[in-house]
C-alpha angles and dihedrals in degrees: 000000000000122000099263087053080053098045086043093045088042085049093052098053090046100062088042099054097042099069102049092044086058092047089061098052118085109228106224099225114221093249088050077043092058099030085054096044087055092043111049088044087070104048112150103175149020094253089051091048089053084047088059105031077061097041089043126017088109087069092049096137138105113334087006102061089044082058096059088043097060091038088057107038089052084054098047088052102038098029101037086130099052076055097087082051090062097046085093097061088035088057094040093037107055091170093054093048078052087051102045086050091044086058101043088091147121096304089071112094120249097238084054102055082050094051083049095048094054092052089059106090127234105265 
């Protein structure tokens, strides 16, 4: 097969497999954009976080995933306790336990982590 067969055969997968790949992505609209950034902003406890991790994780960028940084560091270091009630929906949602550790980052502020660090018991 020369190089031109392989750059035609590469094209034509390409343009197979992109539009299928973008199907599958959900597009975060302006007005889900501006409805996230204000919700997860005021995230008060673990089960609300979950409700919009659900309603909004398809918009984590930006604004948006400082948000849930913050959302999440604050929890993490006020509501270390309500920790162990979550534990149920972190073992049965993989994808939720990825996105918890994702958004534990260098937006968080350093008195915070520390704050963090000293909630997680010696093991």
């Amino acid at each position: 097969m020369g190089q031109e067969t392989s750059h035609i055969l590469l094209a034509i997968i390409l343009l197979c497999w992109i539009p299928n790949a973008l199907a599958n992505r959900v597009i975060c609209s302006e007005e889900e954009a501006r409805s996230a950034e204000a919700a997860v902003a005021a995230v008060n406890s673990w089960d609300e976080l979950y409700q919009q991790f659900k309603r909004y994780s398809h918009c984590d960028d930006g604004a948006i995933a400082e948000g849930f940084s913050e959302s999440i560091s604050l929890l993490l270091a006020e509501q270390w306790a309500e920790v162990q009630l979550m534990s149920r929906t972190l073992i049965q949602q993989p994808v939720f336990q990825k996105f918890l550790i994702e958004h534990i980052d260098e937006t968080i502020p350093a008195l915070r982590l520390e704050c963090i660090v000293k909630n997680v018991p010696d093991t």
